[in-house]
C-alpha positions in Angstrom: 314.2 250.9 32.6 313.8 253.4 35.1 315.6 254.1 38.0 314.3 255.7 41.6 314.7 259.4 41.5 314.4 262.2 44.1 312.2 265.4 43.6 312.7 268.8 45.5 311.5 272.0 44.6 313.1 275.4 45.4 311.1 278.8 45.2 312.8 282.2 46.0 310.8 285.1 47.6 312.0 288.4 48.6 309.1 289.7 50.1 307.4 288.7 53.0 304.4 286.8 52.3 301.0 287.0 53.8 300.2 284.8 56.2 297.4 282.9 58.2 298.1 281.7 61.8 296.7 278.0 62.0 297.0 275.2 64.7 299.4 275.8 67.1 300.7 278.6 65.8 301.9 277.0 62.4 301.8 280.3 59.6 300.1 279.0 56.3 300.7 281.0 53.2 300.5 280.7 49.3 303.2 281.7 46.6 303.0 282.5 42.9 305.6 280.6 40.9 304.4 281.7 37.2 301.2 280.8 37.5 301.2 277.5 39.7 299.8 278.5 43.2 302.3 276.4 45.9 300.5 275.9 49.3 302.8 275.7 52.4 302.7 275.6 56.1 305.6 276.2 58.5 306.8 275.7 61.8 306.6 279.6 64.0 310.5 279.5 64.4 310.9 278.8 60.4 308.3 281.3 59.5 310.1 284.2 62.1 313.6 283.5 59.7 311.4 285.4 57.0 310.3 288.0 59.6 313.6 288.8 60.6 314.9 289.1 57.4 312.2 292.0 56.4 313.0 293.6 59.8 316.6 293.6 59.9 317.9 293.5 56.2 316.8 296.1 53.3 317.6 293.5 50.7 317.0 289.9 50.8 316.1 286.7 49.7 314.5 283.2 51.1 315.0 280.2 49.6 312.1 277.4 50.5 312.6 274.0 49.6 310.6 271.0 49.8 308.7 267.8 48.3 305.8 268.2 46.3 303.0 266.6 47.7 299.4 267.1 46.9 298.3 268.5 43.7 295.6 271.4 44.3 292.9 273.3 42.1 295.8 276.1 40.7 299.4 274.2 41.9 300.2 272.2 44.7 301.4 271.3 48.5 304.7 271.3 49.2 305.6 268.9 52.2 308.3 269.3 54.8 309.0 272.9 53.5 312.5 274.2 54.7 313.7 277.9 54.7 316.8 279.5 54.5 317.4 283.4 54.3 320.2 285.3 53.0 321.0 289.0 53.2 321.5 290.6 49.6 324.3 293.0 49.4 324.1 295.6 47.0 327.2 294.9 44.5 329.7 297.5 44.6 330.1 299.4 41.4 333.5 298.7 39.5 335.5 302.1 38.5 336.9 302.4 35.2 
């Protein structure tokens, strides 16, 4: 028997992705996750997070989470994508 389960995906970027400016400003963009091609589009203020982080940080990384919705030629949609950034520190070097 099975049981109901819940299914979220989480892709890391650290690079700023190419984007196209849709309806009402929404930014649509495609990642590479090893060969599947995941489709997203985001709300301006979500998209400017990644932005920012390029700008303002030299190291960093976004982690975008979602739903996977629609299956396309080369991946998939993924629904009600979510973004959160994080500045990378460089790790300090231990001394023998």
């Amino acid at each position: 028997m099975t049981i109901a389960a819940k299914m979220e995906v989480v892709l890391k970027i650290s690079e700023l992705p190419e984007a196209e400016t849709v309806e009402n400003g929404w930014q649509k963009f495609e990642l590479d996750a090893d060969g599947i091609i995941v489709s997203m589009t985001v709300k301006p203020k979500m998209f400017k997070k990644l932005t920012q982080a390029s700008e303002n940080y030299p190291q960093w990384v976004a982690a975008i989470g979602g739903k996977m919705g629609q299956s396309t030629e080369n991946g998939f949609i993924l629904e009600q994508p979510n973004i959160q950034v994080f500045e990378k520190k460089p790790k300090a070097e231990k001394s023998a």
